[in-house]
C-alpha positions in Angstrom: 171.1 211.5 144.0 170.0 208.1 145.2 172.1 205.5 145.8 171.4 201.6 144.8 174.0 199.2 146.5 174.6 196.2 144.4 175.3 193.2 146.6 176.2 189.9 143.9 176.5 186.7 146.0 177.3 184.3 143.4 181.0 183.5 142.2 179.5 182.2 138.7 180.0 185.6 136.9 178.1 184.9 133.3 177.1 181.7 134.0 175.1 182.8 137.2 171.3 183.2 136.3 171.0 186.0 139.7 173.3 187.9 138.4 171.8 187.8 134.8 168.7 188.9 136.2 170.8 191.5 138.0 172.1 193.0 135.8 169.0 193.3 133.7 167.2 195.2 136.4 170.2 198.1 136.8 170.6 198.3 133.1 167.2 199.0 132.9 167.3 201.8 136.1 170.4 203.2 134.4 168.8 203.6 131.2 166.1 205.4 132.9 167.3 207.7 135.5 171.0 209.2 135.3 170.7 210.5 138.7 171.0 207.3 140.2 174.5 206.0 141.5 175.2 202.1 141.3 177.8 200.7 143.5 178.8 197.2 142.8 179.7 194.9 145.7 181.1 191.7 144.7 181.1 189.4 148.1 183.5 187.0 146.3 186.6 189.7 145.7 185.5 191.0 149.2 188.6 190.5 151.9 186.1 189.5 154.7 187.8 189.4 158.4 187.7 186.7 161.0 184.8 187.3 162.9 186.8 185.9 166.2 189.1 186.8 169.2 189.2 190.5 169.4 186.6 191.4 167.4 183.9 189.4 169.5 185.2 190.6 172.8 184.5 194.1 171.0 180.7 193.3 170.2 180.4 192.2 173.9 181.8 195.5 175.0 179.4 197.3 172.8 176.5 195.2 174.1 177.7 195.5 177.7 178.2 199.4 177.6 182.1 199.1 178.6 185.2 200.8 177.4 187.1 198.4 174.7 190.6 198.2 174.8 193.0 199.4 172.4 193.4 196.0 170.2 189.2 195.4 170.2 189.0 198.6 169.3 191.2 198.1 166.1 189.7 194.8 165.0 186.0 196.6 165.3 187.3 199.2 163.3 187.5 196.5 160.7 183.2 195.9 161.2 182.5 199.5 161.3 184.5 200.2 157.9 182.6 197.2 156.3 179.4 198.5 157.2 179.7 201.8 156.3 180.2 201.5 153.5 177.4 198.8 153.5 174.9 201.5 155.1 175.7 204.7 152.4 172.5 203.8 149.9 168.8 204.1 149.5 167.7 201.0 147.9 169.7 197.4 147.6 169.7 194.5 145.1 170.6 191.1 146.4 171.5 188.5 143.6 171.8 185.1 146.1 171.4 182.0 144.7 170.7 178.5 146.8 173.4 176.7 147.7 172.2 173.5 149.9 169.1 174.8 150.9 169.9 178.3 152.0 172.6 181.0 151.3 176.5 181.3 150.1 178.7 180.9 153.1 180.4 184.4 152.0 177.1 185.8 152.2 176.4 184.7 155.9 179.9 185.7 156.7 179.1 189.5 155.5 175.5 189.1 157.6 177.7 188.5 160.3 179.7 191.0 159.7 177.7 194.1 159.7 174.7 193.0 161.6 176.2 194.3 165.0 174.8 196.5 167.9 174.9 199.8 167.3 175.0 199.9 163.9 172.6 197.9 162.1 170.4 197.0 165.1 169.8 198.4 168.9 168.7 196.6 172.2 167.1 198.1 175.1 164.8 196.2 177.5 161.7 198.3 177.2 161.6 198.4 173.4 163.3 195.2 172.5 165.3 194.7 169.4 165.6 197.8 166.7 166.6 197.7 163.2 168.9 200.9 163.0 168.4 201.1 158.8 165.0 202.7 158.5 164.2 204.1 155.3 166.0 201.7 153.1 164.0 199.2 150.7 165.6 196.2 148.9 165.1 194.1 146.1 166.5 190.2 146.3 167.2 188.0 143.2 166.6 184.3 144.4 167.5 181.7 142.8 167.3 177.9 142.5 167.8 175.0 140.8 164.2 173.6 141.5 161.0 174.7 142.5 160.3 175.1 146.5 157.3 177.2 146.6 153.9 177.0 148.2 152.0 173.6 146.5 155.2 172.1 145.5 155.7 169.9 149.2 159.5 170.9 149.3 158.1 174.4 151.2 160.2 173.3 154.5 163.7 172.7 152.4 163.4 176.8 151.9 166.2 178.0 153.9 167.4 180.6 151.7 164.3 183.1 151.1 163.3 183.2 154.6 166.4 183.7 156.3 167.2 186.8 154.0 163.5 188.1 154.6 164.0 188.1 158.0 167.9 189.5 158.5 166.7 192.6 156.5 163.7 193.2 158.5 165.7 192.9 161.7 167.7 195.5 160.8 165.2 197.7 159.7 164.3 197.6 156.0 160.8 199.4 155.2 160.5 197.0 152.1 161.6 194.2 151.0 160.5 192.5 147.1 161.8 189.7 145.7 162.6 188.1 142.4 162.3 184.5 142.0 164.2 182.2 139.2 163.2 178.3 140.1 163.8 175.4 138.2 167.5 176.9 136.8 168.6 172.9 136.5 165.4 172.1 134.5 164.0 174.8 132.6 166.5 177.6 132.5 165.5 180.2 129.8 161.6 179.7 131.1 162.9 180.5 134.7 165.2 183.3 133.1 162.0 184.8 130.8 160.4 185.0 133.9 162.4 186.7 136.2 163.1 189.2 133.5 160.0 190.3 133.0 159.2 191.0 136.8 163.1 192.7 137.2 162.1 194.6 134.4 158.6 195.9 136.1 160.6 196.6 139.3 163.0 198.4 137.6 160.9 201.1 136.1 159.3 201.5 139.5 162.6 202.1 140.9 163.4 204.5 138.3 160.6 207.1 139.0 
């Protein structure tokens, strides 16, 4: 059975147009394939820990190759629970909607979470930095309340889109499409119609 993990990034429930879109695009996979399993991850009922104290020293010990004591062990038991859970699918939808120019903060806070050595990435000095999540693809719902693409002269205000693009190559992603709803503040259902339409198209791809 394959397994889609569901990653919604936006506390707005109904009134969020990524999540809209989002849940357009499993409706539509569900309809077509019942051998598919959905899990829902909502980042906003999420109880994210500290990334601090104990739980640094841990990463350190992990990228050092030492022996953590008893009390980092415990708090990375915290990172390693978070990401497995993260890491048991196939393919993963992203709804993320701008919020100053790039991401949620509870977003970055689960990047930072789970991006660690040794479980989503690797290091060694003659092959350099390794995603460790080969064989997973993605599919991100962006969206924003006005237009930032290429021709539009606010390309360099675009934190959001790139930063996701490159966290899920780093740790490995084969491929990565994306689903864009601009102008949400302005012109709403045409930004909506769009996105819909291309959701809809990944969808059935998804569904083969």
């Amino acid at each position: 059975m394959k397994k889609i993990l569901y990653v919604e990034c936006s506390p707005r429930k109904e009134r969020s147009h990524s999540i809209k879109i989002a849940n357009e695009y499993l409706s539509k996979i569900a309809e077509n394939d019942s051998n598919i399993e959905i899990k829902t991850i909502d980042l906003w009922s999420l109880d994210l820990p500290e990334f601090n104290g104990e739980m640094m020293n841990a990463k350190y010990s992990v990228i050092a190759g030492t022996e953590p004591t008893d009390n980092e062990k415990k708090e990375w038991s915290k990172v390693t629970k978070i990401f497995d859970e993260f890491a048991d699918a196939d393919h993963y939808l992203f709804s993320v909607p701008m919020w100053n120019f790039s991401i949620p903060y509870k977003l970055k806070h689960y990047i930072d979470i789970i991006t660690q050595p040794g479980l989503s990435w690797s290091y060694s000095p003659d092959d350099g930095y390794k995603g460790l999540m080969g064989g997973r693809t993605a599919t991100v719902i962006y969206s924003t309340g006005d237009g930032y693409g290429e021709g539009t002269g606010f390309e360099s205000y675009d934190l959001q889109k790139p930063y996701v693009n490159l966290w899920l190559t780093f740790i490995g992603f084969d491929k990565i499409e994306k689903i864009n709803i601009e102008r949400t503040l302005f012109a709403p259902d045409e930004a909506e119609k769009s996105a819909s339409d291309v959701a809809l198209k990944l969808a059935n791809i998804h569904s083969l």
